[in-house]
C-alpha positions as a Markdown table, in Angstrom:
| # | Residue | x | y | z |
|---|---|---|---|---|
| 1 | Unk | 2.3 | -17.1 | 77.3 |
| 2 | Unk | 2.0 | -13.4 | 76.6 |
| 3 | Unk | 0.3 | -11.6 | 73.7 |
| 4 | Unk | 3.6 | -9.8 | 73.3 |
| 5 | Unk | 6.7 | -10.0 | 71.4 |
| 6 | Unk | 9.8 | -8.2 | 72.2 |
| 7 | Unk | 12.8 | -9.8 | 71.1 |
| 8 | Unk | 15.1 | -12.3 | 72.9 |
| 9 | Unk | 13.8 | -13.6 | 75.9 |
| 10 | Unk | 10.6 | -15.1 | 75.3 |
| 11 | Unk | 11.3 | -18.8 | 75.0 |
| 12 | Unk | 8.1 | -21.2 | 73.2 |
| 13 | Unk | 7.9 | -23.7 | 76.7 |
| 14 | Unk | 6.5 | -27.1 | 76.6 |
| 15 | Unk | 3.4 | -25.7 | 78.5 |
| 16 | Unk | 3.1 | -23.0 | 75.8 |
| 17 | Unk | 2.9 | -25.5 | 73.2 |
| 18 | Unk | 0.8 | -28.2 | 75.0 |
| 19 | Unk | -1.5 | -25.3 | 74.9 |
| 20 | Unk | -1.7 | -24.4 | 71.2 |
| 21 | Unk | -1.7 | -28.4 | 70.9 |
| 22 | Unk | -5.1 | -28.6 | 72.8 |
| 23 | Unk | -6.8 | -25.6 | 70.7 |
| 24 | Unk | -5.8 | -27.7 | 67.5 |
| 25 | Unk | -2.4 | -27.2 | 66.4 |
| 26 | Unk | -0.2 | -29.1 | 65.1 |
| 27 | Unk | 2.8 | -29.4 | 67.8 |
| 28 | Unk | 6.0 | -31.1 | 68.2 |
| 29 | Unk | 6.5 | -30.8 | 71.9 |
| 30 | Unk | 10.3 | -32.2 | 72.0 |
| 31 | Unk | 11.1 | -28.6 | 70.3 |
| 32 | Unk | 9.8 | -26.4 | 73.2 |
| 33 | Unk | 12.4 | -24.6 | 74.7 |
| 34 | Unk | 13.6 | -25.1 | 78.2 |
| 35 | Unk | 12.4 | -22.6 | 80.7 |
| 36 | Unk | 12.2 | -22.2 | 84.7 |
| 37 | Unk | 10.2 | -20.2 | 86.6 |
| 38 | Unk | 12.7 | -17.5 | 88.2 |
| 39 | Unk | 14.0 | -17.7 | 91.7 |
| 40 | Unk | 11.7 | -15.0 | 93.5 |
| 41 | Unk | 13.5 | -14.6 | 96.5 |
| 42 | Unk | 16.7 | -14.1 | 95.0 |
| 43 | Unk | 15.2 | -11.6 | 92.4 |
| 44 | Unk | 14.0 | -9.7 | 95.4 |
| 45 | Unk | 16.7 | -9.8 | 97.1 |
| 46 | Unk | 18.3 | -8.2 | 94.5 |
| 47 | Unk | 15.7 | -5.1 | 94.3 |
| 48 | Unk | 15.0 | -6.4 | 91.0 |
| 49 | Unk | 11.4 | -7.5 | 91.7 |
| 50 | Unk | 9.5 | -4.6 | 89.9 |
| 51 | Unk | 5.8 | -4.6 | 88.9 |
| 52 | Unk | 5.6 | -5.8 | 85.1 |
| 53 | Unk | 4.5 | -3.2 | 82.7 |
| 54 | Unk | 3.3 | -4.4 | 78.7 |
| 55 | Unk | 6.0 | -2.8 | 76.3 |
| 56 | Unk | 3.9 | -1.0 | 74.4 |
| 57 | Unk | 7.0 | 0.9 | 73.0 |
| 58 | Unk | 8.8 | -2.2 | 71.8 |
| 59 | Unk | 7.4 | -5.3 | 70.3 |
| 60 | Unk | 4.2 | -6.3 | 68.7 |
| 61 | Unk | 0.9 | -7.1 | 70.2 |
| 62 | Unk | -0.9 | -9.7 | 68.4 |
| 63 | Unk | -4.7 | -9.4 | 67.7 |
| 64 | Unk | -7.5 | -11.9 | 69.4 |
| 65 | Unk | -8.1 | -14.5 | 67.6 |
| 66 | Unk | -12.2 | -15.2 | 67.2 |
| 67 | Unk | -12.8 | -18.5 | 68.9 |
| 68 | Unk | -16.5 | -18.5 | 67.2 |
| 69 | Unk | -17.6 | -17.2 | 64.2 |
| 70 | Unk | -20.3 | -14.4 | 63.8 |
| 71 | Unk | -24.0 | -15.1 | 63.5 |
| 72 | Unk | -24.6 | -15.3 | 59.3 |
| 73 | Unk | -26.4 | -12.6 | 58.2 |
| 74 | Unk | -29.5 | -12.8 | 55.9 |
């Protein structure tokens, strides 16, 4: 799961929705998406193993959601 959206590419897993399911959401786990992890070595191998940098040029970065709300004020 990553706080940003860039376009194709970014596939809604099962673990990604399990996830939202357990902070309360409504899910339907049979539409995840299927994903697999990357073989490593063979990325490497390639020289395509590059440190990951957030695409702050492209995309959207979605805000923090509160988790609790603020103390009420008299």
């Amino acid at each position: 799961m990553s706080p940003f959206i860039s376009g194709a590419g970014d596939p809604l897993s099962r673990m990604t929705a399990a996830g939202l399911g357990d902070m309360g959401y409504q899910v339907d786990l049979e539409g995840a998406e299927p994903y697999a992890l990357p073989d490593l070595l063979q990325v490497a191998g390639e020289g395509a193993l590059v440190p990951h940098t957030a695409p702050l040029d492209d995309g959207l970065l979605l805000p923090a959601v509160p988790t609790r709300l603020p103390a009420a004020t008299p």
